[in-house]
C-alpha positions as CSV (number, residue, x, y, z in Angstrom):
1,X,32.5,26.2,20.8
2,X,28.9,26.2,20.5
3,X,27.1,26.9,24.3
4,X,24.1,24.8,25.3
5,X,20.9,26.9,26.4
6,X,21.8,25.4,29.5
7,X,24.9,26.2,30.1
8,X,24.1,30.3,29.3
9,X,21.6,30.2,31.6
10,X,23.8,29.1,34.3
11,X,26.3,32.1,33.2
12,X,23.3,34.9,33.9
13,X,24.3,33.9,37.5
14,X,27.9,35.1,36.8
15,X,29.7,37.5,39.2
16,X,30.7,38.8,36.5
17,X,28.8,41.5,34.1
18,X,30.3,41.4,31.2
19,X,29.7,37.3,31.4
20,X,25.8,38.0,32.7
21,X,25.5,40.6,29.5
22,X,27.0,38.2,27.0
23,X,25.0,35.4,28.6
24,X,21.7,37.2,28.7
25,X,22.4,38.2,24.7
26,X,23.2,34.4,24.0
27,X,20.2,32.8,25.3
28,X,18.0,35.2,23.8
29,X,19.1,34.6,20.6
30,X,18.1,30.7,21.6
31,X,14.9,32.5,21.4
32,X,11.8,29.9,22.6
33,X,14.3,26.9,23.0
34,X,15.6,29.2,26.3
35,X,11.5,29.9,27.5
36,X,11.8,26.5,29.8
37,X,15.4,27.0,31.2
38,X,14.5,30.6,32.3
39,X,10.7,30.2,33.5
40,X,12.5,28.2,36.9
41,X,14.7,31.7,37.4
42,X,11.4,33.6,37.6
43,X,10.5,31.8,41.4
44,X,14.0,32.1,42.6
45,X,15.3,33.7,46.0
46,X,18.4,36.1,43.7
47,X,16.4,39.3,43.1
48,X,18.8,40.4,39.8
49,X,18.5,36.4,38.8
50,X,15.1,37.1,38.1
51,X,15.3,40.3,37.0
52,X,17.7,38.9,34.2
53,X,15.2,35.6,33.5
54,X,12.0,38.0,33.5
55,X,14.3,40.2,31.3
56,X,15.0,37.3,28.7
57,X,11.4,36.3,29.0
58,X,10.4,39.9,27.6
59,X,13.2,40.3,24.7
60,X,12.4,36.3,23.8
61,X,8.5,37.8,23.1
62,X,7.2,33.8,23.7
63,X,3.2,33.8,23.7
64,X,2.9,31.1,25.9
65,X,5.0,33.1,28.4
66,X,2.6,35.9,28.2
67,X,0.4,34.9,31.3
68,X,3.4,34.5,33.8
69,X,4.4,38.1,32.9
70,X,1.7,39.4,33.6
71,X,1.4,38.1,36.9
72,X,4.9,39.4,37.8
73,X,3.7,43.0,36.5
74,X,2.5,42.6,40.4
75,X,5.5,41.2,42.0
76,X,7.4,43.0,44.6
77,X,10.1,43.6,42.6
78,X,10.0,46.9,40.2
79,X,13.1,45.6,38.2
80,X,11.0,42.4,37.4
81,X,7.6,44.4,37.3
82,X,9.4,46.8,34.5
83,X,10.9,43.7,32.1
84,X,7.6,41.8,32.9
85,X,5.1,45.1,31.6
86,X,7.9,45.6,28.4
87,X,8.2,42.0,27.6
88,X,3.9,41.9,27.4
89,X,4.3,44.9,24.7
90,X,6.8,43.1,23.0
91,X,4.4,40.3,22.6
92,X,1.7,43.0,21.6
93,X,-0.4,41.4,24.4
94,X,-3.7,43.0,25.1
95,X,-2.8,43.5,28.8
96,X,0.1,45.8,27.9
97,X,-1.1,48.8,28.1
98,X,-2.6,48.6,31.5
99,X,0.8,46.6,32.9
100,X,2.8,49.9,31.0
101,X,0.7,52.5,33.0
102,X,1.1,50.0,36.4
103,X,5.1,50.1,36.0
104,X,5.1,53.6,34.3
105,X,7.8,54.4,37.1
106,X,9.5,51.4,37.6
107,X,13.2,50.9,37.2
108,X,14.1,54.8,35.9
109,X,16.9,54.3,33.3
110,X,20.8,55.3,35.0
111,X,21.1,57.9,32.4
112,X,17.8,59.4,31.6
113,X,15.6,59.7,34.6
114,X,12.4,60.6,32.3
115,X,13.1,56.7,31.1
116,X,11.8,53.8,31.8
117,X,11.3,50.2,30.4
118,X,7.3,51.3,30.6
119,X,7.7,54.9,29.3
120,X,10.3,53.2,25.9
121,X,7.6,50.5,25.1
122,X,4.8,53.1,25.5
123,X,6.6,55.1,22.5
124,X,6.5,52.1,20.4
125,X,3.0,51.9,21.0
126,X,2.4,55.3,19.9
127,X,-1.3,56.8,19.3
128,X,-3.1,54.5,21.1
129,X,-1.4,54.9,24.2
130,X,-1.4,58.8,24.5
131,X,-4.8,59.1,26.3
132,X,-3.8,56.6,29.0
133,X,-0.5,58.7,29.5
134,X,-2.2,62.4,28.9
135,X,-3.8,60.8,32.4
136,X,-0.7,60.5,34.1
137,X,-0.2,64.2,33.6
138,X,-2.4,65.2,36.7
139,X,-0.5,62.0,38.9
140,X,0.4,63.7,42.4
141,X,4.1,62.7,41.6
142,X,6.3,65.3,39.5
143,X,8.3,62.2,37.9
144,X,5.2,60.8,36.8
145,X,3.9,63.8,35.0
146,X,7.9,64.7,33.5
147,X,7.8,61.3,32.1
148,X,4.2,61.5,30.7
149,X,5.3,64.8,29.1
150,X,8.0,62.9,27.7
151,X,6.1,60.3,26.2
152,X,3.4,62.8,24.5
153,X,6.0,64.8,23.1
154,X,7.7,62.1,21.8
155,X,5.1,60.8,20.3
156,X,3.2,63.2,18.9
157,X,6.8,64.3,17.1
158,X,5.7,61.5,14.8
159,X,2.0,62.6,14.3
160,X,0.8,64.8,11.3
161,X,1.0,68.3,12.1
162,X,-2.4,69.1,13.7
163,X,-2.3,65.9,15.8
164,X,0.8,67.0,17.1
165,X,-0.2,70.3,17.9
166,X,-3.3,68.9,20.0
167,X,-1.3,66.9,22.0
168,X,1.2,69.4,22.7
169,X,-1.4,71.7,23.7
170,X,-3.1,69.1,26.5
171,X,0.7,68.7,27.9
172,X,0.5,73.0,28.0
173,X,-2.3,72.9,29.4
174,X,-1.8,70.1,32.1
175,X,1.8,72.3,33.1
176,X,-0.3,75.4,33.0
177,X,-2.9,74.1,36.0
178,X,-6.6,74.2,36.2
């Protein structure tokens, strides 16, 4: 039975998670058909509801979508703030980088606290992002700087040799102090 983009939408407000996974998966697939059934999700009063919408938003990667994310990379909300700052990089938007570095801590991963929907997308960036994140290595919070470490070193693991060693020596010499 084929689902409507409709009626998957409706299922991402399941009790359910396995239903809300499957349902989230099936109307991104829709791809841009689903952009106008989710966009109304984005304004709702069901804080995970939006997370979810602003979620599909991001994987979907729908231009014309790009300006409401970025508003919502200043929403109350760090869930939505994180899928709304990795949906922009998915997009390749030129605000990305500035709404990564805005939600570099927002919505720590359950099973890797250095991770984060900012800190994954700022790998796939790569290069050009390292000296926005070599400036969170003197941020006053220890979680900040571990996951800026993080992201150098993973990073520069895919640069040519001396690149890597450079960057591996500002992350020494940002643990080592002044």
């Amino acid at each position: 039975m084929t689902r409507t983009v409709e009626e998957a939408v409706a299922d991402l407000a399941s009790p359910d998670a396995i239903v809300r996974d499957q349902a989230l998966g099936l109307v991104v697939s829709y791809g841009r058909r689903a952009t106008a059934a989710l966009l109304p999700l984005v304004d709702g009063q069901d804080p995970a509801l939006r997370a979810r919408a602003v979620r599909g938003l991001g994987e979907i990667a729908d231009s014309t979508t790009a300006d409401r994310l970025f508003e919502l990379v200043d929403d109350g909300d760090p869930e939505v703030r994180a899928h709304a700052a990795a949906g922009l990089a998915r997009m390749k938007d030129p605000r990305a980088l500035d709404a990564l570095i805005k939600t570099f801590d927002d919505r720590p991963h359950l099973t890797m606290v250095q991770g984060t929907p900012a800190t994954d997308a700022l790998m796939v960036m790569g290069e050009a992002a390292l000296p926005r994140v070599a400036a969170l290595l003197a941020a006053p919070s220890q979680e900040t700087r571990d996951r800026a470490r993080f992201v150098i070193l993973a990073v520069a693991s895919r640069l040519p040799p001396a690149e890597a060693a450079a960057w591996r020596a500002k992350v020494a010499a940002a643990e080592s102090g002044p």
